[in-house]
VOPAGU-2260 file (C-alpha; in pm, 1 decimal, decimal comma):
REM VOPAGU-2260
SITE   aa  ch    i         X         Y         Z
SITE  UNK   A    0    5747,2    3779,1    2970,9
SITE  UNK   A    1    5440,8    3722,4    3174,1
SITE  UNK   A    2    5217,6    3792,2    2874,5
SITE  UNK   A    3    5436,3    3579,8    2644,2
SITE  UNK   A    4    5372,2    3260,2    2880,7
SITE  UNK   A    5    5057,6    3339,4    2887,5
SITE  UNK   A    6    5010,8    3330,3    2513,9
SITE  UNK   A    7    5192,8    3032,2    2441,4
SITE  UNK   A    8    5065,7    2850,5    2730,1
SITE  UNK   A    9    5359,0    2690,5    2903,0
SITE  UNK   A   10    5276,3    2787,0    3255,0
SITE  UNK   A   11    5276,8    2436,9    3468,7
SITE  UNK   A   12    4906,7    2432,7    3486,6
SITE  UNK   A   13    4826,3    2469,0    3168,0
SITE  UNK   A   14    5070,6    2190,4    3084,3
SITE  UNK   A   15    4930,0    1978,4    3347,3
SITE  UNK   A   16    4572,6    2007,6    3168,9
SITE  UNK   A   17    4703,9    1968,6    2793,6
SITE  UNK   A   18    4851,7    1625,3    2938,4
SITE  UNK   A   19    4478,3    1533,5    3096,3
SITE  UNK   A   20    4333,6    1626,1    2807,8
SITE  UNK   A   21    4570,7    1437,3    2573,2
SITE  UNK   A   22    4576,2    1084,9    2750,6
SITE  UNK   A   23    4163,6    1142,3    2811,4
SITE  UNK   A   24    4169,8    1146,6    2421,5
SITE  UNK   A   25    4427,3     870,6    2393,6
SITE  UNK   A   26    4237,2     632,1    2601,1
SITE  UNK   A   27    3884,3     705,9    2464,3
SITE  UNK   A   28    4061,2     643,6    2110,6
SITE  UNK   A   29    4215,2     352,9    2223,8
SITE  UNK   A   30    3869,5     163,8    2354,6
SITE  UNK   A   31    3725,8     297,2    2051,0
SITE  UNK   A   32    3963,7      84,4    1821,5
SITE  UNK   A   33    3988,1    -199,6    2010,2
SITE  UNK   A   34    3606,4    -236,0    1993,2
SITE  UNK   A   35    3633,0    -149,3    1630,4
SITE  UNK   A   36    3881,7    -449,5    1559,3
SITE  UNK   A   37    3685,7    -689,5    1799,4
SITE  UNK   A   38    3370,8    -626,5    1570,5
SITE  UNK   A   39    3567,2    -674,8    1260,3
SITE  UNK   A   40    3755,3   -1000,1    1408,8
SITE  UNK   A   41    3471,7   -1170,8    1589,5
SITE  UNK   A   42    3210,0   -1272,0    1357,0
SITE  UNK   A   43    2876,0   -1152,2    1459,4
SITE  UNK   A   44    2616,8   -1465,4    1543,1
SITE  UNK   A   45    2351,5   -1511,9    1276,3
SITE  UNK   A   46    2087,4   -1592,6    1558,5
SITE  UNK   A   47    2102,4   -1385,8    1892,0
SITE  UNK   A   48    2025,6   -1710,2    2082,9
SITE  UNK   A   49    1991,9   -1532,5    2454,9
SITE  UNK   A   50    1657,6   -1325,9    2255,3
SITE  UNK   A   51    1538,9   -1583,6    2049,4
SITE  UNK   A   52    1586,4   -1402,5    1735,7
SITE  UNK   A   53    1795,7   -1352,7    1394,1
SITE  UNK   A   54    2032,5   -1082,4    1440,7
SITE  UNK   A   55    1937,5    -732,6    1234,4
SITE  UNK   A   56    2040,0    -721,6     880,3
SITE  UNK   A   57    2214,1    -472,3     706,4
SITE  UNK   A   58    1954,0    -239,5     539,6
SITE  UNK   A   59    1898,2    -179,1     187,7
SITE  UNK   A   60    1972,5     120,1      81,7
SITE  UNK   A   61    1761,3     401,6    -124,0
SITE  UNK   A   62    1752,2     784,5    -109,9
SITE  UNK   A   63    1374,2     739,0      39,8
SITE  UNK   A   64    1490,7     507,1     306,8
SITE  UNK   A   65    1752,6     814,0     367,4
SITE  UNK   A   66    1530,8    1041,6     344,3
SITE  UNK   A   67    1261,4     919,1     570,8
SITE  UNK   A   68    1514,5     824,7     872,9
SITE  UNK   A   69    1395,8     427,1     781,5
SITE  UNK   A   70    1774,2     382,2     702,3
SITE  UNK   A   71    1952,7     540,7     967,4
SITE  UNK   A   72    1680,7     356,3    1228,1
SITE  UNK   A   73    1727,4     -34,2    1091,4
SITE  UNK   A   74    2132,7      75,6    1059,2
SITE  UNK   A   75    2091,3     125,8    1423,5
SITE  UNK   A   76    1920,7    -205,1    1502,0
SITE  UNK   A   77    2188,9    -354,0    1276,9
SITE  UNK   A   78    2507,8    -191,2    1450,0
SITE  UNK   A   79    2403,1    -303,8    1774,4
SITE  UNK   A   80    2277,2    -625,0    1744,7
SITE  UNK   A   81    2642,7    -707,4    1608,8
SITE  UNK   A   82    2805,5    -515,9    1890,2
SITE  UNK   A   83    3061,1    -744,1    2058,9
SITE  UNK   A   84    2998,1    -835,8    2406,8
SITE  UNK   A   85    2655,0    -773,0    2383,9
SITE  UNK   A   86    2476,8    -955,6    2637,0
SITE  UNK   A   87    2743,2    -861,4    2898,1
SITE  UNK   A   88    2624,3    -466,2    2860,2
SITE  UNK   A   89    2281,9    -562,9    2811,1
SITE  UNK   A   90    2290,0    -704,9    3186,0
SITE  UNK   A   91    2526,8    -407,9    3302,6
SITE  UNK   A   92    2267,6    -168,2    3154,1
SITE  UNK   A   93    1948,8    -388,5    3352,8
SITE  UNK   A   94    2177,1    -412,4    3660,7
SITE  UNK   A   95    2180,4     -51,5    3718,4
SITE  UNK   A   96    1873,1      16,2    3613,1
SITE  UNK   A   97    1656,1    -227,2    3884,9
SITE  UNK   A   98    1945,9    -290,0    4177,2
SITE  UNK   A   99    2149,0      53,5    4158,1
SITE  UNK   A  100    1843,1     298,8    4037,1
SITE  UNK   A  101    1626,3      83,4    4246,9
SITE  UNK   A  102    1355,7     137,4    3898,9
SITE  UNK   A  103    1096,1     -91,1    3912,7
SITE  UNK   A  104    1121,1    -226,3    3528,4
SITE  UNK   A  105    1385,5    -163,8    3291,1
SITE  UNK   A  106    1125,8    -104,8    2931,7
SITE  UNK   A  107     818,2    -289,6    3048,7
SITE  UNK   A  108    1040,6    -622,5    3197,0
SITE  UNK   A  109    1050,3    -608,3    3578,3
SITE  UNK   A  110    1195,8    -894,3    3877,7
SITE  UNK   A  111     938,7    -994,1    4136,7
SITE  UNK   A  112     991,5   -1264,1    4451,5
SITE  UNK   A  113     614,5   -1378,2    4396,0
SITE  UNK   A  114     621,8   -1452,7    3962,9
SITE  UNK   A  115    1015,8   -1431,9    3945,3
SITE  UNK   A  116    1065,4   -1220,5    3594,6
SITE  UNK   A  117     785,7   -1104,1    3391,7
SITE  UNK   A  118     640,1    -814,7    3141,2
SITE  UNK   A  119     392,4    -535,2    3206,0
SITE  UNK   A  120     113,5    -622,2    3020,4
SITE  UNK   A  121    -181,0    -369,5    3026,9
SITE  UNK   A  122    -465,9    -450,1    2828,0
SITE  UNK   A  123    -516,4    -304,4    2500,3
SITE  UNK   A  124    -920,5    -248,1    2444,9
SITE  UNK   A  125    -986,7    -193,9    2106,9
SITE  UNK   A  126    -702,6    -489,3    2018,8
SITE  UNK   A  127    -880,8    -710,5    2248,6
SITE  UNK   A  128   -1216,4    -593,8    2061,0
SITE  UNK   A  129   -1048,7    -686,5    1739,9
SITE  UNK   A  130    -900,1   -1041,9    1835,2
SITE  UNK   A  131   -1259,6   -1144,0    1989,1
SITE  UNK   A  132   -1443,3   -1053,6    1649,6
SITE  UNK   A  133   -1171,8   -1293,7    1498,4
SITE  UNK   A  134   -1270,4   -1541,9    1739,7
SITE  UNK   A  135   -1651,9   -1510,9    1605,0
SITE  UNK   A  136   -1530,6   -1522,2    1269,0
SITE  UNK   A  137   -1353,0   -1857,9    1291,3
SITE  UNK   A  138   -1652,8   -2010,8    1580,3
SITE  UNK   A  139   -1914,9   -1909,8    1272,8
SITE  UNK   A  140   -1767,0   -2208,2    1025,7
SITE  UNK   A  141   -1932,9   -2407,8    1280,9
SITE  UNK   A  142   -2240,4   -2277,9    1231,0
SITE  UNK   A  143   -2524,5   -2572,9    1189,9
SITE  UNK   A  144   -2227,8   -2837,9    1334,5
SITE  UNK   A  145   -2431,2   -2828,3    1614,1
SITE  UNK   A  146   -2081,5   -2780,1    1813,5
SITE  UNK   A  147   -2004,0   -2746,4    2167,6
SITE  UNK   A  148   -1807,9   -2414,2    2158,2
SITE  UNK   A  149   -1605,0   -2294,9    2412,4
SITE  UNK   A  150   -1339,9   -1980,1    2456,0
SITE  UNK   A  151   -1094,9   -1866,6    2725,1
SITE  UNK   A  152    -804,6   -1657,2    2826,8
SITE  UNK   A  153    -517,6   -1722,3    3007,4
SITE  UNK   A  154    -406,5   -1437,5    3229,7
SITE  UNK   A  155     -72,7   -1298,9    3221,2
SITE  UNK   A  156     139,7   -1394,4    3502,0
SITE  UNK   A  157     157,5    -995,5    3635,6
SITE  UNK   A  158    -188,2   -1106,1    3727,1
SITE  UNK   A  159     -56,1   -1309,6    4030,5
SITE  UNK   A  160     218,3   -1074,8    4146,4
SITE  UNK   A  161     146,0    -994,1    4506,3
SITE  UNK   A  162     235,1    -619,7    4456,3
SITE  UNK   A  163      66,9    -330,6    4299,3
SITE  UNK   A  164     157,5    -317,4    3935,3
SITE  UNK   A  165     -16,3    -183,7    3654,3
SITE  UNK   A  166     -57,7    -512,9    3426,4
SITE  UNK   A  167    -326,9    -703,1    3280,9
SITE  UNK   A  168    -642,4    -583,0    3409,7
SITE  UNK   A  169    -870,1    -930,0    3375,0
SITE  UNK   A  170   -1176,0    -760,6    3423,0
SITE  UNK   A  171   -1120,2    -533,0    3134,8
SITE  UNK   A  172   -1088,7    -824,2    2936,4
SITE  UNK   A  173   -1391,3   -1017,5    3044,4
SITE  UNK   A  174   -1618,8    -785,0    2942,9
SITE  UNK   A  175   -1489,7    -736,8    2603,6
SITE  UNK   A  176   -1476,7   -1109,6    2618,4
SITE  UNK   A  177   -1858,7   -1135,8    2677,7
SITE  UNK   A  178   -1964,2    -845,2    2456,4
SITE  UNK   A  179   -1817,7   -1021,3    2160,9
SITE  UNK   A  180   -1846,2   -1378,4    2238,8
SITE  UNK   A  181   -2151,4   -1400,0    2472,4
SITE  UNK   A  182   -2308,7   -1689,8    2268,2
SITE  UNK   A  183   -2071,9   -1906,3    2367,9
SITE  UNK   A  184   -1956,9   -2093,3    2674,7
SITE  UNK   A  185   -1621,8   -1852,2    2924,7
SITE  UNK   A  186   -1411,2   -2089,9    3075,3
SITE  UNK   A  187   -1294,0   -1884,5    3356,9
SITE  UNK   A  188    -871,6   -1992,4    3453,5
SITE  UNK   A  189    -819,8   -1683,2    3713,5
SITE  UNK   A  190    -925,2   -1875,1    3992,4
SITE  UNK   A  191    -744,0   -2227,0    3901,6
SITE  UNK   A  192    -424,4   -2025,8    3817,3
SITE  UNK   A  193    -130,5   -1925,2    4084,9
SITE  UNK   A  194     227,1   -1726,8    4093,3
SITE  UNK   A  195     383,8   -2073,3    4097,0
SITE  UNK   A  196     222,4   -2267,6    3831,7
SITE  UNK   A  197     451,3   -2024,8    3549,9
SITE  UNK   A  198     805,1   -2078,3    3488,2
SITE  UNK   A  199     976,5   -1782,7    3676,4
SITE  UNK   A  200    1176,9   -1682,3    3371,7
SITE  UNK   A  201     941,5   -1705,7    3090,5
SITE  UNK   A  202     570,1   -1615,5    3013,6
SITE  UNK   A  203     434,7   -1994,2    2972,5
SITE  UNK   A  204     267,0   -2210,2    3259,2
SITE  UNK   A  205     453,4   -2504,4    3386,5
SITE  UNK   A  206     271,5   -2829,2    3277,5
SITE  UNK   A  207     337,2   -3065,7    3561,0
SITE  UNK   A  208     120,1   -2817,4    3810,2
SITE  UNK   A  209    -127,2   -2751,6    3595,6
SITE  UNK   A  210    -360,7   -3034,5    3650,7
SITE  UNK   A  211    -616,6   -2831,7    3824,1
SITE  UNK   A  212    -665,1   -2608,6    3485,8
SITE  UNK   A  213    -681,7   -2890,2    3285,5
SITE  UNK   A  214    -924,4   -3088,0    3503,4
SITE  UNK   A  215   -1124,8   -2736,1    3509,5
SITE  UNK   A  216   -1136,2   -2712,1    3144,1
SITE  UNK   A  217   -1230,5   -3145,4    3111,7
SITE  UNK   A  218   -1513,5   -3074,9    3342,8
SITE  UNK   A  219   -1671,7   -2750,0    3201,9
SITE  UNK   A  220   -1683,2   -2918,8    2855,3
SITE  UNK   A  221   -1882,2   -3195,1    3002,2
SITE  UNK   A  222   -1603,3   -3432,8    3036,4
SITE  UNK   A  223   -1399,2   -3633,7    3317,0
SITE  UNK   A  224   -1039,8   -3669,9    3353,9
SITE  UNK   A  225    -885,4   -4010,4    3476,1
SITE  UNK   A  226    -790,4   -3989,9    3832,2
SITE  UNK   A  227    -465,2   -4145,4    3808,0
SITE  UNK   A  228    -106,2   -3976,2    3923,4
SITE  UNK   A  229      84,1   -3806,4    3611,2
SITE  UNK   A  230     410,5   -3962,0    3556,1
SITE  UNK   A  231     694,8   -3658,0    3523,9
SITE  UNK   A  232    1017,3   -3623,1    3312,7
SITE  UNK   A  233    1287,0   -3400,3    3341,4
SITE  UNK   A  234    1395,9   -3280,7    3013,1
SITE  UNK   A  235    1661,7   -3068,8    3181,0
SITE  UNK   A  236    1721,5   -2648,9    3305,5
SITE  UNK   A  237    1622,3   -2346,0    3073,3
SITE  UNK   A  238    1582,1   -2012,1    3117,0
SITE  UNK   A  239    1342,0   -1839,2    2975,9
SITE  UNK   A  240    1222,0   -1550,0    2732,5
SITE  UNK   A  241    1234,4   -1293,5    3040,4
SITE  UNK   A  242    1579,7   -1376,2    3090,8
SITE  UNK   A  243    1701,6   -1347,3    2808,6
SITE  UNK   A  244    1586,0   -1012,7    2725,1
SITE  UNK   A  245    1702,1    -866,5    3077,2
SITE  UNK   A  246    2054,3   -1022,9    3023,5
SITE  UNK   A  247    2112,3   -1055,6    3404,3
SITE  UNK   A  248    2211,8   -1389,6    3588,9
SITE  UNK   A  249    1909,6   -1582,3    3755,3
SITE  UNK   A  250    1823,8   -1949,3    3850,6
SITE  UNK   A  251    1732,6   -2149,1    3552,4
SITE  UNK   A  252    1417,7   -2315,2    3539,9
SITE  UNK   A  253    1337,3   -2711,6    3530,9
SITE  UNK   A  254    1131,4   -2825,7    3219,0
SITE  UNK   A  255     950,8   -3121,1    3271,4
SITE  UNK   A  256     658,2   -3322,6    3059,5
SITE  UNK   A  257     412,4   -3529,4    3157,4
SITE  UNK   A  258     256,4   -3889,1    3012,8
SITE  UNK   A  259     -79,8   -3947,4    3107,8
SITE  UNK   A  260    -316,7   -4252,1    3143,1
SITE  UNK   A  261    -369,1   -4390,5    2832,9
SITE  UNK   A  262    -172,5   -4126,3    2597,2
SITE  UNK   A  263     205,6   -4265,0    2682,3
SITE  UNK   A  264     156,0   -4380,7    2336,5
SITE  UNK   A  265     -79,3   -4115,3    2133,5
SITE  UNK   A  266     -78,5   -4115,3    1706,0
SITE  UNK   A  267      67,6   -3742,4    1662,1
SITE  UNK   A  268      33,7   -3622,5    1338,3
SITE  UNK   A  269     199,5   -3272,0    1194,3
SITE  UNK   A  270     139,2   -3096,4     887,1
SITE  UNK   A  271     436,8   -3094,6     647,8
SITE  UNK   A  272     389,8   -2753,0     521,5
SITE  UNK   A  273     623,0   -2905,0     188,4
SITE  UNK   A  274     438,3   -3191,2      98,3
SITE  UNK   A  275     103,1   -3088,8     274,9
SITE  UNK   A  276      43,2   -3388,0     408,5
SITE  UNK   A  277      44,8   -3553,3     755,6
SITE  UNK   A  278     356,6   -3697,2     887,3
SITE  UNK   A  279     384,1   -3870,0    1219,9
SITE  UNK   A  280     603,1   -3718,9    1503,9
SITE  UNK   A  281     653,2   -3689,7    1895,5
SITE  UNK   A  282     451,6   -3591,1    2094,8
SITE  UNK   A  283     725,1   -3427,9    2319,1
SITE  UNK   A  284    1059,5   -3352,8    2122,9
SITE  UNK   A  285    1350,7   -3373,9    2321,8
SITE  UNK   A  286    1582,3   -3241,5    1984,6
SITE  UNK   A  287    1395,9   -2952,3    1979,6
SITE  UNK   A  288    1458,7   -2875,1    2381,3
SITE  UNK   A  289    1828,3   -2782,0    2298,5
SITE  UNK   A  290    1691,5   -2537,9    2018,8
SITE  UNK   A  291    1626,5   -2184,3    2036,5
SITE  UNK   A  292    1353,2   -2192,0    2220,5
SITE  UNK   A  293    1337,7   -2466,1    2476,4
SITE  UNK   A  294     956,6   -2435,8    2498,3
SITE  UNK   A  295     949,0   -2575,0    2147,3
SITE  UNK   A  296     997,0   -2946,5    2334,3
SITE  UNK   A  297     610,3   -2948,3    2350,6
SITE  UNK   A  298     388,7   -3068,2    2015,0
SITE  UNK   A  299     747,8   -2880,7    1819,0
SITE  UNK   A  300     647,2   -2521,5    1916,3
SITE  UNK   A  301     486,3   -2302,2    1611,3
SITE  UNK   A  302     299,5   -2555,5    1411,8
SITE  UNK   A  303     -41,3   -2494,1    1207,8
SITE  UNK   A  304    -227,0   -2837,1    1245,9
SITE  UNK   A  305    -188,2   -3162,9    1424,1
SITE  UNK   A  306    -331,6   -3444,5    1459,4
SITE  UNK   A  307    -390,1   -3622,1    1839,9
SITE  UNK   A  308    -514,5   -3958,3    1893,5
SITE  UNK   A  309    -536,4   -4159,0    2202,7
SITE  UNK   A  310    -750,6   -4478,5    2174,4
SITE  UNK   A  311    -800,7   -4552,7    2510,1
SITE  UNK   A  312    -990,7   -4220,4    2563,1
SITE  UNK   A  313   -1353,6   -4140,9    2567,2
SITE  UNK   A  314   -1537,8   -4121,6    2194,6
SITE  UNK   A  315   -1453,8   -3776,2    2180,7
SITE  UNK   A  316   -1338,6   -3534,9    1964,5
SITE  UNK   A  317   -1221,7   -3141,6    2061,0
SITE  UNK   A  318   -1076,2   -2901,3    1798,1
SITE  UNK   A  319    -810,4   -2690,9    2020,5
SITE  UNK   A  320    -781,4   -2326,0    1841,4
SITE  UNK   A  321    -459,6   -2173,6    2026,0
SITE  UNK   A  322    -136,8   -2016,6    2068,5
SITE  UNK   A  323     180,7   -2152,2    2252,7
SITE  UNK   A  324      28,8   -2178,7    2547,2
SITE  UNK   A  325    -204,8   -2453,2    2405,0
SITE  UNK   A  326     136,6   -2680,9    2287,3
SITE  UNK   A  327     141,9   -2824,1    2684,5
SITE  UNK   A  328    -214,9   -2818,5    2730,2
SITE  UNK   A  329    -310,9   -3039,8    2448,1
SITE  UNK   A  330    -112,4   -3322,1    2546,6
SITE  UNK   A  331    -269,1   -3322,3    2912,5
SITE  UNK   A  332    -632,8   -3295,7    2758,2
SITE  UNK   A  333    -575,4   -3636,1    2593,1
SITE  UNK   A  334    -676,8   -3821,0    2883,1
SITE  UNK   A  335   -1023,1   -3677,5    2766,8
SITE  UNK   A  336   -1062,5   -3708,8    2422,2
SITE  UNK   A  337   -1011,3   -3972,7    2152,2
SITE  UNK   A  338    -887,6   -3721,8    1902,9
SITE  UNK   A  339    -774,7   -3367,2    1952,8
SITE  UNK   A  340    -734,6   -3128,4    1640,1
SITE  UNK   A  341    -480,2   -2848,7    1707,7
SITE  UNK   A  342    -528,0   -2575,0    1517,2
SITE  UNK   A  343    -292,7   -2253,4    1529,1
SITE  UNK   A  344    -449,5   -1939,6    1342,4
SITE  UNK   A  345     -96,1   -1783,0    1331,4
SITE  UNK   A  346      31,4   -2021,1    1112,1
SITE  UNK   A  347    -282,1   -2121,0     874,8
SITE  UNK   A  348    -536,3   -1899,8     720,4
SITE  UNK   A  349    -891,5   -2008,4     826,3
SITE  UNK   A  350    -992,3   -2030,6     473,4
SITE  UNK   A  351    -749,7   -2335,7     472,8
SITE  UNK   A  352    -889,0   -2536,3     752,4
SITE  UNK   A  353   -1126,2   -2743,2     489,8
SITE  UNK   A  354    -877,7   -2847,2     293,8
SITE  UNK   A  355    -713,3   -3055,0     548,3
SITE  UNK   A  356    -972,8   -3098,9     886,6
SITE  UNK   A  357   -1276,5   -3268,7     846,1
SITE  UNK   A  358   -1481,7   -3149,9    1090,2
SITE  UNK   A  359   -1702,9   -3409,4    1318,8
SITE  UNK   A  360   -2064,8   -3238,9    1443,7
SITE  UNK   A  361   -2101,3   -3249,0    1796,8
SITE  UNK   A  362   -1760,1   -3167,2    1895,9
SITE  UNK   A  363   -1595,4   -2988,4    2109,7
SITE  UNK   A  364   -1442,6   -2608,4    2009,4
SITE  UNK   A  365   -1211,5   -2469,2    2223,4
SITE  UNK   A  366   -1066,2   -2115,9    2169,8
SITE  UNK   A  367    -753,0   -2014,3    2437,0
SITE  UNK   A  368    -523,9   -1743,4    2393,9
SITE  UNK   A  369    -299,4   -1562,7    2612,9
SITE  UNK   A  370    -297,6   -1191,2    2678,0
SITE  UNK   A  371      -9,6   -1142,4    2455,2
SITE  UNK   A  372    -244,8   -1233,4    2151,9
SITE  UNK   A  373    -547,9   -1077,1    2210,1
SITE  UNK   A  374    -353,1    -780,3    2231,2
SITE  UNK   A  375    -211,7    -846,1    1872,0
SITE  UNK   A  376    -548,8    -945,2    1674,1
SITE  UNK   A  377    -371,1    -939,2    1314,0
SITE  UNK   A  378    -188,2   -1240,0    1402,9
SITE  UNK   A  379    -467,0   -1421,7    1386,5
SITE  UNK   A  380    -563,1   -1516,5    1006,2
SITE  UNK   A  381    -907,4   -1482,7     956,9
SITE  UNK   A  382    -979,8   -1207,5     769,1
């Protein structure tokens, strides 16, 4: 009888366990199902508006895309992005990783008291390298302009962490910097730049405190800034890039934009990339603020060309080569120049620039990028 029970397992233990492992199975099917009719129910959002992008699309299917694991990869990408509930696990998932498994980054993002969030950035040599020769290549359609031409690069905010972390390394940078570009005139922003002069959730300076780089970059072109007090405006909270991809709760940030003396009323001109022509816009656009990306308030984010004009400037003209970074800058440098050409390589080919600039000898050139871009040189189009 003994051997009987034990072969058809009805002894109270064994019961005990088949009921464990029944309702384990029970449950686990049960979350399983209700997550499959959530994702069937709730539509999935075309934009992923917490990281600033379009949500993965389904992938098209071939036997090579099979084959290669291509499919199975961009299926993944796809599956997730429309996973409901996202953004809740995606800050579960950071949560344990920094405040539970005390880790100091979760994939390259990390929280700091001094910079608030941020991104290791270490310094890619031979893609710096690259993105300098670019630089040359677009400075040499200057050549017999007789051209003032200057370049710089704006550190990434690691740089000012007050801890040891392994992120931008500027002095890597410089000398690649002066190996390729030695010709020309460094304006140097470590030493004009602080912790507190980025927004603490995103990668891009604040432009109310940056007077003392813009003043810096006036004066080392040969020019003078008006003394006179900025006036501010509060175009409302964000947060930024940094918090969106880490998914966890933090302060928002204030944007605010600033009118200087004698550019409260500037000409801004954009370049319809339909029509190719110049059409007259904001300078700061407030529609654009409750976007995607808030950032885009300043000159409307990713543009190729515009068009600055502020009459009650100096006769002076400066053509601004630059990334995002350069959309808050620009405005500020008005108080210097009469006309300011801003030119975004990311957006236009350089072969293009004649077609619609007409370039003034004498000028001003001024090349700044961020570390983020000299570490991706084939964004720029000049080859």
């Amino acid at each position: 009888m003994e051997n009987g029970m034990m072969e058809t397992g009805n002894t109270p233990e064994e019961r005990k366990t088949s009921l464990k492992e029944i309702l384990t199975s029970a449950v686990l099917i049960g979350v399983i199902s209700v997550f499959f009719i959530l994702n069937i129910v709730i539509p999935a959002p075309d934009i992923l508006e917490s990281e600033r992008r379009p949500r993965a699309k389904f992938p098209e299917f071939s036997i090579d895309a099979v084959l290669s694991g291509s499919f199975m990869s961009k299926f993944e990408s796809y599956a997730a992005d429309r996973f409901v509930f996202r953004d809740t696990f995606r800050g579960l998932h950071a949560f344990m990783i920094l405040d539970v498994y005390r880790q100091s980054d979760k994939s390259g993002l990390y929280r700091d008291d001094t910079v608030g969030l941020g991104e290791f950035r270490r310094i890619n040599e031979n893609a710096f390298r690259q993105t300098s020769e670019r630089i040359k290549k677009a400075a040499d359609i200057f050549d017999g302009m007789d051209m003032n031409i200057y370049y710089s690069v704006v550190p990434d905010k690691s740089t000012f962490a007050r801890r040891s972390m392994p992120g931008f390394d500027l002095d890597i940078a410089e000398a690649i910097l002066f190996d390729v570009l030695g010709e020309y005139e460094y304006i140097s922003l470590a030493d004009k730049l602080i912790a507190e002069m980025f927004y603490r959730t995103d990668l891009h300076w604040d432009q109310r405190v940056i007077r003392a780089v813009s003043d810096h970059i006036i004066s080392e072109m040969g020019g003078r800034a008006y003394d006179s007090a900025w006036h501010v405006t509060t175009a409302g909270e964000f947060r930024g890039v940094y918090a969106g991809q880490l998914a966890l709760p933090v302060s928002a940030d204030e944007m605010q934009y600033v009118d200087v003396l004698g550019s409260s009323e500037p000409v801004v001109r954009y370049l319809n990339d339909k029509t190719l022509e110049f059409d007259n816009g904001p300078l700061y656009d407030l529609n654009r603020f409750s976007g995607v990306d808030p950032y885009d308030l300043f000159l409307r984010g990713p543009q190729p060309l515009i068009i600055l004009e502020n009459k009650n400037a100096p006769e002076r003209e400066l053509y601004l080569f630059r990334d995002s970074f350069g959309s808050s800058l620009a405005p500020v440098l008005l108080d210097a120049y009469s006309k300011i050409t801003v030119i975004d390589l990311r957006y236009i080919h350089l072969s293009l620039l004649e077609f619609f600039v007409e370039f003034t000898p004498g000028s001003d050139v001024l090349f700044i990028y961020s570390s983020q871009i000299f570490n991706n040189p084939t964004i720029l189009q000049t080859n």
